[in-house]
C-alpha positions as a Markdown table, in Angstrom:
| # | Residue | x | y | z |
|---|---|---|---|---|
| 1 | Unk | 64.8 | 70.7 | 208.7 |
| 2 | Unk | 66.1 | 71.7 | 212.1 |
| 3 | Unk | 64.4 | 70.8 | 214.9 |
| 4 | Unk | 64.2 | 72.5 | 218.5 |
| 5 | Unk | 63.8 | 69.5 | 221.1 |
| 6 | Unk | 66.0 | 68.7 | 223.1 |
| 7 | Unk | 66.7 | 72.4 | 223.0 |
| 8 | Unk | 69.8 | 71.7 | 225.1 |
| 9 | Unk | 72.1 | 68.2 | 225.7 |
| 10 | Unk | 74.2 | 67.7 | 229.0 |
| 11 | Unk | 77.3 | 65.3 | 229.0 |
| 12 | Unk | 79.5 | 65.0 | 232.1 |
| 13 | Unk | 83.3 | 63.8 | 230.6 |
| 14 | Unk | 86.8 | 63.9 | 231.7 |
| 15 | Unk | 88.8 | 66.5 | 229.4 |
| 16 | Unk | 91.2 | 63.2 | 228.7 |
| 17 | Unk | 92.7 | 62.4 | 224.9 |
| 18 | Unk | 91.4 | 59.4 | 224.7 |
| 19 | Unk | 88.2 | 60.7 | 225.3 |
| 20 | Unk | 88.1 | 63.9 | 223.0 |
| 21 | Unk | 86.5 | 61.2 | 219.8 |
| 22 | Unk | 83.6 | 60.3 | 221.7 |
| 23 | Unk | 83.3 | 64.0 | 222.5 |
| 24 | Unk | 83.6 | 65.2 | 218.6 |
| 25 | Unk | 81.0 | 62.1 | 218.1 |
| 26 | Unk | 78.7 | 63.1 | 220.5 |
| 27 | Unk | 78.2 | 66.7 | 218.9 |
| 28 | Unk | 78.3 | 65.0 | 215.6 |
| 29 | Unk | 75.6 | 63.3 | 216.1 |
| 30 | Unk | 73.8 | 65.8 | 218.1 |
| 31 | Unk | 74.1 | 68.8 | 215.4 |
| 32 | Unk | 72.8 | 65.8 | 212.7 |
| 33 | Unk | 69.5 | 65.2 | 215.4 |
| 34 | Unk | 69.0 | 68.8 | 215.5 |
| 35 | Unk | 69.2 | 69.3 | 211.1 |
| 36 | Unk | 72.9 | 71.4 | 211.4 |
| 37 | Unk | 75.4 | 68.6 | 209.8 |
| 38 | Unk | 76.9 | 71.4 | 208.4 |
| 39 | Unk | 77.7 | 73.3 | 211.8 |
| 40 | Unk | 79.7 | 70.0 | 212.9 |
| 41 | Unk | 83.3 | 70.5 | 211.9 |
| 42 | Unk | 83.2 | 74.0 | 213.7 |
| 43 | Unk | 81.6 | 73.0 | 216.3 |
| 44 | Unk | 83.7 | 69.6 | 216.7 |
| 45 | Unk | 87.0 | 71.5 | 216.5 |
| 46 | Unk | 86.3 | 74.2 | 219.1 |
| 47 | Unk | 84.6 | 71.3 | 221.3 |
| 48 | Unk | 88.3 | 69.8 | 221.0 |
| 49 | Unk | 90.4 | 72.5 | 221.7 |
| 50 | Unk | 88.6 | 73.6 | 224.6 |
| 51 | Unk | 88.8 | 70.2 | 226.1 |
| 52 | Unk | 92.7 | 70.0 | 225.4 |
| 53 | Unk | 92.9 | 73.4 | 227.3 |
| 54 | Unk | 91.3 | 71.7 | 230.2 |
| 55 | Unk | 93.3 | 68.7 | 230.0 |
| 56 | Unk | 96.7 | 71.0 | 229.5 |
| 57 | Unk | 95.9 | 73.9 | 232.4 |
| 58 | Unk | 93.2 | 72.1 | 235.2 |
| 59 | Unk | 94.1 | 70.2 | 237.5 |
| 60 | Unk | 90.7 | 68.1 | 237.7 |
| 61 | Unk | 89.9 | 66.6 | 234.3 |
| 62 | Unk | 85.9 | 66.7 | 235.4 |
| 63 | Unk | 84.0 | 68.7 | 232.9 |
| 64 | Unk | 80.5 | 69.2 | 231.2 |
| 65 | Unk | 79.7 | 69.6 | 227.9 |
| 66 | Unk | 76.9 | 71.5 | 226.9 |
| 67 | Unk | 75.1 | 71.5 | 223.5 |
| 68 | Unk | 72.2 | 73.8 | 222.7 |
| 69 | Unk | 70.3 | 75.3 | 220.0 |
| 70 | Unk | 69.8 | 79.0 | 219.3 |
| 71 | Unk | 66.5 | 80.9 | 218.8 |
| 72 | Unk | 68.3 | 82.3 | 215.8 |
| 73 | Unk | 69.1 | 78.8 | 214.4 |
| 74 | Unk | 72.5 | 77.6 | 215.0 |
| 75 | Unk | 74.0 | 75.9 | 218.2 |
| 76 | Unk | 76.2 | 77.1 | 221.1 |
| 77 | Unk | 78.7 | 74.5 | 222.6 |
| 78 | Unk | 80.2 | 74.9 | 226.0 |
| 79 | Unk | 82.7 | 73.4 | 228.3 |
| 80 | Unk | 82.0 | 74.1 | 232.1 |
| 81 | Unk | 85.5 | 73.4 | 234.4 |
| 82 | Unk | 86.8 | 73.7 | 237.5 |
| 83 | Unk | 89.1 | 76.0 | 237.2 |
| 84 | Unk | 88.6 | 80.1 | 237.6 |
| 85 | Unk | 91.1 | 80.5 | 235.3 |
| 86 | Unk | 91.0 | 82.6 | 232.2 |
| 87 | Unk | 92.0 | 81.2 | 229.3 |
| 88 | Unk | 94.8 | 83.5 | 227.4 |
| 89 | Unk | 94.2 | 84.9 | 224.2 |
| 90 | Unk | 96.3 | 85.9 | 221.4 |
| 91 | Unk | 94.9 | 88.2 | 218.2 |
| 92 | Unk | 97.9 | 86.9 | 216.6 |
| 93 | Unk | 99.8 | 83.3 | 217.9 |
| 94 | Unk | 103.1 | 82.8 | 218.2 |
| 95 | Unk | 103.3 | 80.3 | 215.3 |
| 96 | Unk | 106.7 | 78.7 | 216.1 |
| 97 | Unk | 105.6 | 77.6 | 219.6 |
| 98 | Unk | 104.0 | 73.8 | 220.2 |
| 99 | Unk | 101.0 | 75.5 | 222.0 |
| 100 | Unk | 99.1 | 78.8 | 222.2 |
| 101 | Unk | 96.8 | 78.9 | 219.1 |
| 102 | Unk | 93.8 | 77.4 | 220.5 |
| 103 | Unk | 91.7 | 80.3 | 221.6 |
| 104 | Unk | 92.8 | 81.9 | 218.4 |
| 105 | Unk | 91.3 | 78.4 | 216.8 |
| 106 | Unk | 88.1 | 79.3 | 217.8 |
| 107 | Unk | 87.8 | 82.9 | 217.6 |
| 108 | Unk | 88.4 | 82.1 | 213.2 |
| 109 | Unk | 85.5 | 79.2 | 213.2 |
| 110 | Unk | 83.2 | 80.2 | 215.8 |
| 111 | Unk | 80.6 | 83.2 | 214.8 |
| 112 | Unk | 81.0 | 84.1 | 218.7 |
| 113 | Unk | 82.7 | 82.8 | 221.5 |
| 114 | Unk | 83.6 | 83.9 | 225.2 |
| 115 | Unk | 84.0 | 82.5 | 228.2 |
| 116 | Unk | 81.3 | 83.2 | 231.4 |
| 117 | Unk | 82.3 | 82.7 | 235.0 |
| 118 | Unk | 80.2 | 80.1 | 236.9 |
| 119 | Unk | 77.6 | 81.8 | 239.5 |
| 120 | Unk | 77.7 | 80.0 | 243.1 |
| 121 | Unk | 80.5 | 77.8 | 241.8 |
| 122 | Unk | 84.2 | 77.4 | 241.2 |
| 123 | Unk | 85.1 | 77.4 | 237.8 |
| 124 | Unk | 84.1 | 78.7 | 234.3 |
| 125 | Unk | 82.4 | 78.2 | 230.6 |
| 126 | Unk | 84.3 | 78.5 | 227.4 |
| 127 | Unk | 81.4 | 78.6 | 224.8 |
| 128 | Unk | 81.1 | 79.0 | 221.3 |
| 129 | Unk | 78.5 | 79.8 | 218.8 |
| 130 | Unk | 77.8 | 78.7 | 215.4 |
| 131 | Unk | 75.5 | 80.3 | 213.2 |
| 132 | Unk | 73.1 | 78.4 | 210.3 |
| 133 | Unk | 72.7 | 80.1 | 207.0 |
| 134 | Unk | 69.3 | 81.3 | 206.3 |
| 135 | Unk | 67.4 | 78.5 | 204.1 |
């Protein structure tokens, strides 16, 4: 059974390692409220790899987390930053490199993802979206 309410979760975090469990918790538990289990290692992944790009490539770990359900059944997650910055990506990774393959990460789990420039603000949203199969 999915469920609609809270149609959308808020968390303020710092994009710090030793934060990013309580982060994949968090969504874990939040997808379980809302009847997606399944959507959770998706989601929980991407959640993560956008937060490591924040740690890696802004200089202010401050970031907000955003978890909501779509009309459509599924969830979209988001991190908000600080930073304008783009993130870069690849079609294809260099696969002998440390870094690089996180944007590429989420563009193979996530049924869409993009990022959206924050109005009246400084910064940006990486988001991702994970579609439910029809029951």
């Amino acid at each position: 059974m999915h469920t609609q309410s809270p149609p959308e979760v808020v968390l303020q975090l710092l994009a710090e390692p030793e934060g990013f469990a309580a982060a994949r918790q968090a969504v874990r538990e939040q997808l379980a409220a809302w009847g997606y289990p399944e959507l959770a290692d998706a989601a929980t992944l991407c959640v993560t790899e956008i937060l490591a790009n924040v740690h890696r490539h802004v200089k202010s770990p401050e970031c907000e987390l955003r978890l909501r359900t779509l009309p459509e059944g599924g969830v979209r997650v988001a991190v908000a930053d600080r930073s304008p910055e783009l993130p870069v990506w690849y079609t294809e990774p260099d696969w002998d490199t440390e870094s690089g393959r996180g944007i590429f990460l989420i563009a193979s789990v996530a049924s869409q993802w993009g990022v959206t420039p924050r109005q009246g603000r400084r910064g940006k949203q990486v988001w991702a979206e994970f579609t439910a199969a029809k029951s």
